[in-house]
C-alpha positions as CSV (number, residue, x, y, z in Angstrom):
1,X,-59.7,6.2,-88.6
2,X,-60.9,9.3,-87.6
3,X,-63.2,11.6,-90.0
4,X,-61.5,15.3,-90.1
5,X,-64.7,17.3,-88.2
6,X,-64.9,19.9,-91.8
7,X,-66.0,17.3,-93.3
8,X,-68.4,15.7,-90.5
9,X,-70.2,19.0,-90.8
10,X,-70.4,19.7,-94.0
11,X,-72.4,16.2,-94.0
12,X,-74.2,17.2,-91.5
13,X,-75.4,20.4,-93.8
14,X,-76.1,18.2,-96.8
15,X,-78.0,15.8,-94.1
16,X,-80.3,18.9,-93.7
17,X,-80.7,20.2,-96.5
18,X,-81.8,16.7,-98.1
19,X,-84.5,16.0,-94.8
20,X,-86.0,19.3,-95.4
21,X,-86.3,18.9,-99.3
22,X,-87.5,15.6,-99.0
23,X,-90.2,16.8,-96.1
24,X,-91.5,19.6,-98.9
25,X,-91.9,16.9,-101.8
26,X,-93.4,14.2,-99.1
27,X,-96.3,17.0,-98.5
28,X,-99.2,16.9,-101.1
29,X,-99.9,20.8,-100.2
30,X,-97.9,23.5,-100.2
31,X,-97.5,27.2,-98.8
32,X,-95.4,28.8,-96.4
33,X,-96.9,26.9,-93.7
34,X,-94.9,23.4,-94.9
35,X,-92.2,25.4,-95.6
36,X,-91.7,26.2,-92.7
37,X,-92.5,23.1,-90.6
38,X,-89.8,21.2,-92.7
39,X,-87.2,23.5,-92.3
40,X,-87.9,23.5,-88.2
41,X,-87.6,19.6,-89.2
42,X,-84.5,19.6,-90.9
43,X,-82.5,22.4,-91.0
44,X,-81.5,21.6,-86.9
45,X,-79.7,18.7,-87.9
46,X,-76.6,20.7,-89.5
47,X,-76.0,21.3,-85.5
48,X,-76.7,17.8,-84.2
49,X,-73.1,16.9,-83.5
50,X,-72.6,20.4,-81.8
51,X,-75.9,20.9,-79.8
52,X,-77.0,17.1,-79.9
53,X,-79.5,18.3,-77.3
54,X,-80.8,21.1,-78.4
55,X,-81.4,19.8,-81.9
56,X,-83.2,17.1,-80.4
57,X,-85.9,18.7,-78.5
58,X,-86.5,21.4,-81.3
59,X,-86.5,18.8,-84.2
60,X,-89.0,16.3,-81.7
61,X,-91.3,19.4,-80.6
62,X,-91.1,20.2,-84.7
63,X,-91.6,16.8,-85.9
64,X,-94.8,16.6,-83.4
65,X,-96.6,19.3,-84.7
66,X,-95.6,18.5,-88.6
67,X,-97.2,15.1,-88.2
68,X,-100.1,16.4,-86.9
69,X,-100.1,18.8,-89.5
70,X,-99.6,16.2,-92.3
71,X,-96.5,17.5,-93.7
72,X,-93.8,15.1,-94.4
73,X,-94.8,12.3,-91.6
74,X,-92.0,9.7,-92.8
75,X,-89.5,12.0,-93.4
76,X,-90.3,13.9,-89.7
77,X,-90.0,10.1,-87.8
78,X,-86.8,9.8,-89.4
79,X,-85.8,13.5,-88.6
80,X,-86.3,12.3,-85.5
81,X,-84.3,9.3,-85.4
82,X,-81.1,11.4,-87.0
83,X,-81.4,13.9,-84.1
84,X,-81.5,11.4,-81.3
85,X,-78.4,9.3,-82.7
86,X,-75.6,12.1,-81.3
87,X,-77.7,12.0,-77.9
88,X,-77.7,8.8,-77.5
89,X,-73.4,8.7,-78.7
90,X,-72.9,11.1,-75.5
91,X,-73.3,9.4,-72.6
92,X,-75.5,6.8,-70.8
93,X,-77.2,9.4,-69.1
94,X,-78.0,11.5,-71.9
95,X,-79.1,8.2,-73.8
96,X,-81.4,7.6,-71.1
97,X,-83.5,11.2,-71.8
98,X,-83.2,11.1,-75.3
99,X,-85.0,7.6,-76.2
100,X,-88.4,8.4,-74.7
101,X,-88.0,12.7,-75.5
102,X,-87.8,10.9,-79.7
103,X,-90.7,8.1,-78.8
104,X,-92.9,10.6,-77.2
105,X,-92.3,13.0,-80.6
106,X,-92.8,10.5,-83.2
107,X,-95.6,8.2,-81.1
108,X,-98.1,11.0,-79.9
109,X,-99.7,12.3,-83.4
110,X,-98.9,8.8,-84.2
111,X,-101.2,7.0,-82.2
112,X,-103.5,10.9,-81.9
113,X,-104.2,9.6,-85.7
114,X,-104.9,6.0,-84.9
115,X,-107.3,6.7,-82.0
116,X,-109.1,9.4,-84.2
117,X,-108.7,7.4,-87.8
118,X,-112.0,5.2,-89.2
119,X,-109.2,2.8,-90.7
120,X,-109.3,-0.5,-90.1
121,X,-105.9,-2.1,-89.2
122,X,-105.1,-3.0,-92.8
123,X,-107.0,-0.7,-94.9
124,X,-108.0,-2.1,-98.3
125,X,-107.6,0.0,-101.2
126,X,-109.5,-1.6,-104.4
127,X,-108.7,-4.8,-103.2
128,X,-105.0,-4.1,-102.5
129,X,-103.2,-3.6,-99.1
130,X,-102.1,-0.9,-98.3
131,X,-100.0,-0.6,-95.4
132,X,-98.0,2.5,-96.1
133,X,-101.9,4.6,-95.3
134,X,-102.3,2.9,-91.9
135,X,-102.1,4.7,-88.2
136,X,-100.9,1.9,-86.5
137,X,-98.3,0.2,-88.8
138,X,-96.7,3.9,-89.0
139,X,-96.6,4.2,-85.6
140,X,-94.7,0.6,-85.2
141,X,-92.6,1.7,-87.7
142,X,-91.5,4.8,-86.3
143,X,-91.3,2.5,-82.8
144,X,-88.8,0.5,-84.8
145,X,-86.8,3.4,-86.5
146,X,-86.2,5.3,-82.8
147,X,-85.4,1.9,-81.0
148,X,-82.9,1.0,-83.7
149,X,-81.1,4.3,-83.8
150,X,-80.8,4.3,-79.8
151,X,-79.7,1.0,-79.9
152,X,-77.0,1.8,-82.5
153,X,-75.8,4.8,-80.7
154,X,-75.8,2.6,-77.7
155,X,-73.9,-0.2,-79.3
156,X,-71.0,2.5,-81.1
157,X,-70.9,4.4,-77.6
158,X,-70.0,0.8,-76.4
159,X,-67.4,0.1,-78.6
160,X,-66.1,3.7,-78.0
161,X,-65.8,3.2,-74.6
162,X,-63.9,0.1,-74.6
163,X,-61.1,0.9,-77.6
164,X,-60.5,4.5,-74.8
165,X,-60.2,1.2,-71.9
166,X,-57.7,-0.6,-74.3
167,X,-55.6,2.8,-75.1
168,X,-55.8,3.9,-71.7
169,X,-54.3,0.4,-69.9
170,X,-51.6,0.2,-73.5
171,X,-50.6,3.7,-71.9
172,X,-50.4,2.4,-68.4
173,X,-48.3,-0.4,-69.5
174,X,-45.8,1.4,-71.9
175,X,-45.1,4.0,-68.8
176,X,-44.9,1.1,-66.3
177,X,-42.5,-0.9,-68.6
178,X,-40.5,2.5,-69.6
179,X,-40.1,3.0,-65.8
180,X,-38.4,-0.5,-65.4
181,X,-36.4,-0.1,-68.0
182,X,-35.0,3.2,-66.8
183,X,-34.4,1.6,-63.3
184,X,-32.7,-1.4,-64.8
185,X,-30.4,0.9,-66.5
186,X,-29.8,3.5,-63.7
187,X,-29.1,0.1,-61.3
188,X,-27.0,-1.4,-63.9
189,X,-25.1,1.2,-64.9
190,X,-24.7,3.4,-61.9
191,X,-24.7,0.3,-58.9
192,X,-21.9,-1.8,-61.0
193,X,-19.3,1.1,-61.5
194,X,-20.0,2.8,-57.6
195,X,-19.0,-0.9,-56.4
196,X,-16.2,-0.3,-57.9
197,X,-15.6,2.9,-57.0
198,X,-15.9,2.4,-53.3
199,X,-13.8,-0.7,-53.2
200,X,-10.8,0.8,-54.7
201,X,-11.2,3.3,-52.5
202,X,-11.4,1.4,-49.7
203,X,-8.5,-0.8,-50.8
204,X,-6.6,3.2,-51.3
205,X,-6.3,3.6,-47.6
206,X,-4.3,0.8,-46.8
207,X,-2.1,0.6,-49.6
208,X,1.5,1.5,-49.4
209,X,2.8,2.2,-53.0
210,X,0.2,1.3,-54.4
211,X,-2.1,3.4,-53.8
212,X,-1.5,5.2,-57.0
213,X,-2.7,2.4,-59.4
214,X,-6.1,2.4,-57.0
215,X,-6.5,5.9,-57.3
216,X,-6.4,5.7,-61.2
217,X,-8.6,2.8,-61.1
218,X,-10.8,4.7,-59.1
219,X,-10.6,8.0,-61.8
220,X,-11.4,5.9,-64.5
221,X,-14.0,4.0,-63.3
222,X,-15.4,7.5,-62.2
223,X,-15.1,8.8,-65.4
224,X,-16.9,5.8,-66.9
225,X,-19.9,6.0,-64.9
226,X,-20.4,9.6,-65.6
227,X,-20.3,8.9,-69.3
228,X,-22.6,6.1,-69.0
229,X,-25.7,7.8,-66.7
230,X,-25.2,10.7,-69.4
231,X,-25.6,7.9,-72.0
232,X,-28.6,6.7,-70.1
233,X,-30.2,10.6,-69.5
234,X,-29.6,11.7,-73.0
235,X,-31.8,8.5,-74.3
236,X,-34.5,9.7,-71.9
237,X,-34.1,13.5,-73.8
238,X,-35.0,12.6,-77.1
239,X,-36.0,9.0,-78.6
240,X,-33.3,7.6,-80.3
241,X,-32.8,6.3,-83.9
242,X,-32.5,2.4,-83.7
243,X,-29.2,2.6,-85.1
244,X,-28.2,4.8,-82.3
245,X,-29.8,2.7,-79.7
246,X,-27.8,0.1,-81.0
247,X,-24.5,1.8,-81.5
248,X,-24.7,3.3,-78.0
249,X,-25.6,-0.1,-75.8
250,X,-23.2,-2.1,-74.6
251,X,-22.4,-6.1,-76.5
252,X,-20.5,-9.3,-75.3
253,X,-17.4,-7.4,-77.1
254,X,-17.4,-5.3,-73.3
255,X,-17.2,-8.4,-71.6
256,X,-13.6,-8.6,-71.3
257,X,-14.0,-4.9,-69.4
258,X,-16.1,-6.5,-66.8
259,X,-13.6,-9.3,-66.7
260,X,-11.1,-7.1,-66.3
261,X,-13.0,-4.5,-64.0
262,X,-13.4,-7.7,-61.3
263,X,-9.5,-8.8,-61.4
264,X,-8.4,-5.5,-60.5
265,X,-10.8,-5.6,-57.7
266,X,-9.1,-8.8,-56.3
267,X,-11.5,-11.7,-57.8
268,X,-9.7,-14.7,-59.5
269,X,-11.9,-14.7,-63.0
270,X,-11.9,-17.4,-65.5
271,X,-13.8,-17.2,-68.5
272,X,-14.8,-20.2,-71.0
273,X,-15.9,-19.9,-74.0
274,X,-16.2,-17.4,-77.2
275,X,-17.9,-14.1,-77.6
276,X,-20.2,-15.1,-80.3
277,X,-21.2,-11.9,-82.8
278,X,-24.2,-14.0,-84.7
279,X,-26.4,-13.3,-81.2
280,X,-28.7,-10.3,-82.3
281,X,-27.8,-6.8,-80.5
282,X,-31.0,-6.4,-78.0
283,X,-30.0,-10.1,-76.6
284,X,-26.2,-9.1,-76.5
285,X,-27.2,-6.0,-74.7
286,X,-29.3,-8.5,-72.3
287,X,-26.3,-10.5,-71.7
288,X,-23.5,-8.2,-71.1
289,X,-26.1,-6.2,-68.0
290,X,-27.0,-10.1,-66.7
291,X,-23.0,-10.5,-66.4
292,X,-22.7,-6.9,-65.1
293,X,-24.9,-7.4,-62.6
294,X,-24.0,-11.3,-61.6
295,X,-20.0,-9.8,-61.4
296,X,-20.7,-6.9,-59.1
297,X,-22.9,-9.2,-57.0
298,X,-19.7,-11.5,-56.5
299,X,-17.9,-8.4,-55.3
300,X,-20.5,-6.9,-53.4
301,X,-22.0,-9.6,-51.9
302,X,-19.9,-13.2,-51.8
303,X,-16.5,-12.4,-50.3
304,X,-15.2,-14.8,-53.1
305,X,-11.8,-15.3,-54.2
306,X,-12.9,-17.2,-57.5
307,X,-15.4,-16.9,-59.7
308,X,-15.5,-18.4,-63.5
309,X,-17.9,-17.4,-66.1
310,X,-19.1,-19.2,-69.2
311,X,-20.7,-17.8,-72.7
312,X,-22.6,-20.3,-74.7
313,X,-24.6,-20.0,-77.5
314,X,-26.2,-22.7,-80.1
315,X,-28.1,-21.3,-83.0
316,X,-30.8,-20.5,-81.0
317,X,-30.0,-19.4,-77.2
318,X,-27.6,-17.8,-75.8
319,X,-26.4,-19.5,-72.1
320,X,-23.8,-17.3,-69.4
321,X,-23.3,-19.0,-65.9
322,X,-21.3,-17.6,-63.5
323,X,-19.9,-19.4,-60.7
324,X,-18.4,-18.2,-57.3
325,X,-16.7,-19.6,-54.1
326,X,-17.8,-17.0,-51.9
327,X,-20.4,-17.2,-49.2
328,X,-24.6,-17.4,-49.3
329,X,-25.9,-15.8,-46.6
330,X,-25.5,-12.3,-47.5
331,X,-27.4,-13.5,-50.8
332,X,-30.2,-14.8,-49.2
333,X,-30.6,-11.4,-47.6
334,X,-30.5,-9.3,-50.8
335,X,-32.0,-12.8,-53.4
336,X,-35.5,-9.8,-54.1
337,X,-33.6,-7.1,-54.4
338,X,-33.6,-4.7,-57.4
339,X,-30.3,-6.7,-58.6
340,X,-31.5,-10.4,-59.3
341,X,-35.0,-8.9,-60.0
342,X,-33.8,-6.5,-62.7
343,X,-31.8,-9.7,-64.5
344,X,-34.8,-12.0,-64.0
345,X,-36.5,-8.8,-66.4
346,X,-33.9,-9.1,-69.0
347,X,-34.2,-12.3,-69.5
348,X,-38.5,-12.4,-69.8
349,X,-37.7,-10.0,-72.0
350,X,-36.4,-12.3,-74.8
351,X,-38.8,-15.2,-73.4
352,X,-35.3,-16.8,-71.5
353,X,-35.0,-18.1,-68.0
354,X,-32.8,-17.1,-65.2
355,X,-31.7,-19.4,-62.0
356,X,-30.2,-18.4,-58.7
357,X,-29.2,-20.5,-55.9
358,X,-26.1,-21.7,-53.8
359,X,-24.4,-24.4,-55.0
360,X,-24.0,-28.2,-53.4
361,X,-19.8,-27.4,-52.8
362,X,-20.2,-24.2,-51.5
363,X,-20.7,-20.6,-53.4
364,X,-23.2,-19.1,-55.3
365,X,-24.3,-19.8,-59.1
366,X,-26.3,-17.0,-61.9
367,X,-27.6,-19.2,-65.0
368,X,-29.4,-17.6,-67.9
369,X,-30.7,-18.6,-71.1
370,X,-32.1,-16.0,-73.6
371,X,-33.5,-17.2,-76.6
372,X,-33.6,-15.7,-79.9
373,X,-34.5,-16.5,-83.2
374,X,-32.9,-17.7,-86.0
C-alpha cells in the first residue's frame, strides 16, 4: 500500500525535528555553537525524500565537523545513516556514491579520535567497562549503522524493482491476451457471416427465380454482421458490466441459427443431441464460436454435401464434434490459420482440448471438450 506523500513529509519534519533535539540534549555544553551544529544535522532531513542528495552531503559534511566538535556524536552517525537511506532507494548508481560519501562522514573524526585518544581499547571506568566512551567500538558501530542502512535501501530498492518487473509483464500479458481476444471476435464474427455473404451471392448470379430468396439471405445476413461488429466495437468503447457481457454474447440457444445459416447455403446438417442450459455462459459462448467457426470451415473449405454435428455435456464437460464428407486438402493448406488457431484459444481457455484431422472414410472431423466446474 502506498503512503499518501503529506503524510511521508510531515514524518520527515517530525524525523528532524526529533534528530536535532536529541543532538542538543546528547551535548553536555551548550551555546549557539551546538545549536547550530545540530540543526545543520537534523533539520536537512525534512528534505531527504525531495533532495536525497543534497541532504546527504550537507548532513555528512555537518555530521563531520559536529563529531569533531563533540556535539551529539551518536545522534550525528545516525543523522547520517537516515540521510543516506533515500540515496541509496534511488538507483544503483546513486547507491554506489552514497555508501562511502556516509562512511567517510561518520568514520574520519571517528577514527581522528582513536588515533589521537590515550584510551585503551576497552577503557575501564572503576572497574567497570565501558564501551559506550571508546574510539574504536564507536567507530565500528557507526561502520555497522551506515552498512546496515545501505544494505536496507539496497534490499527495498530490490524488491521495488522486481514488483515494477511483475506489473510491467501482468500489463504485457493483459494487452497481449486483450488483442487475441479482439481478433478471435472480429474473425468469428465478421469471417462466419462474409462466407455467407459471398456464397449467396455467388449462388445469386445463376439463379433463375430464385434469386430473390438469395438476395434476402444475403440482406439479412448483412444486416447481422453489421449488428454484430458494432456489438464487438461498442465492448471495446466502454468496459461492460458482466451482466451485459453476458446478455450480449452469443449461447448454444443460437445454435439452431448456425444450423440453419449452413442449410440455406446448401450443406446437408444433422444435429444430435440437446442444447443443455446447466453449461455456465463463458463456456456456452466458447461453444457456440467453436461451432461457428467449425461450420463456416465446412462451407469455406470442404466442398461437402453433409456434415452432422453433436452437443454433449456430462456434469462436468461439454463435448461438440462436427463431422463432414468434404475434401482435406484445402484443410491442410489453411490447418494454422487464424480459424483452427482461434478455436484451439477457446478451448485453453476453459482448460478443454480441441482435435482436428481427416477422418479414416473420408472428410474432415472438429472435436472439442471444454471443461467446467460443477
Amino acid at each position: 500500500m502506498l503512503i499518501p506523500r503529506r503524510a511521508l513529509l510531515v514524518a520527515d519534519v517530525l524525523l528532524a525535528v526529533t534528530v536535532t533535539a536529541a543532538a542538543v540534549l546528547r551535548t553536555p555544553a551548550s551555546g549557539v555553537a551546538v545549536w547550530a551544529l545540530s540543526a545543520l544535522v537534523g533539520l536537512p532531513l525534512a528534505a531527504r525524500r525531495r533532495r536525497p542528495v543534497p541532504v546527504l552531503a550537507l548532513v555528512g559534511t555537518a555530521a563531520a565537523v559536529a563529531m569533531l566538535a563533540g556535539v551529539g556524536a551518536e545522534v550525528s552517525m545516525w543523522a547520517v545513516a537516515l540521510a543516506l537511506y533515500p540515496v541509496a532507494i534511488i538507483s544503483a548508481q546513486a547507491a554506489a556514491w552514497g555508501l562511502p560519501t556516509a562512511l567517510a562522514a561518520v568514520l574520519l573524526p571517528g577514527l581522528t579520535d582513536a588515533a589521537t585518544s590515550r584510551f585503551p581499547l576497552i577503557p575501564v571506568t572503576d572497574g567497570v567497562e565501558s564501551f559506550s566512551t571508546t574510539p574504536w567500538l564507536a567507530t565500528a558501530m557507526s561502520i555497522a549503522v551506515i552498512a546496515g542502512s545501505w544494505a536496507l535501501a539496497w534490499a527495498v530498492r530490490s524488491s521495488r524493482r522486481h514488483a515494477a518487473e511483475l506489473t510491467r509483464l501482468r500489463t504485457a500479458r493483459a494487452i497481449t491476451e486483450e488483442r487475441l481476444r479482439i481478433a478471435r471476435d472480429v474473425h468469428d464474427v465478421v469471417g462466419h457471416n462474409l462466407s455467407l455473404i459471398a456464397m449467396n451471392a455467388a449462388v445469386a448470379q445463376h439463379l433463375g427465380t430464385e434469386q430473390n430468396a438469395a438476395l434476402r439471405t444475403i440482406e439479412q445476413v448483412s444486416r447481422g454482421a453489421l449488428n454484430d461488429v458494432r456489438a464487438v466495437l461498442g465492448g471495446l468503447r466502454d468496459e461492460p458490466s458482466p451482466d451485459d457481457r453476458q446478455d450480449s454474447s452469443p449461447d448454444l440457444a443460437g445454435v439452431g441459427g448456425l444450423i440453419e445459416a449452413a442449410r440455406a447455403a446448401g450443406v446437408d446438417v444433422t444435429v444430435d443431441g440437446p442444447h443443455p442450459s446447466a453449461v455456465p455462459a463463458a463456456v456456452q459462448t466458447s461453444a457456440y464460436r467453436i461451432l461457428q467457426e467449425a461450420l463456416t470451415n465446412v462451407r469455406r473449405h470442404a466442398n461437402a454435401r453433409h456434415c452432422h454435428v453433436s452437443v454433449t455435456a456430462t456434469p462436468h464437460a461439454l463435448t461438440l464434434c462436427v463431422v463432414d464428407d468434404g475434401t482435406t486438402t484445402a484443410r491442410r493448406h489453411t490447418a494454422t490459420g487464424h480459424g483452427l488457431a482461434g478455436m484451439r484459444e477457446r478451448a485453453a481457455l476453459h482448460g478443454g482440448t480441441l482435435t482436428t484431422g481427416p477422418q479414416p472414410t473420408g472428410g474432415f472431423a472438429v472435436r472439442a471438450t471444454l471443461p467446467f466446474p460443477t
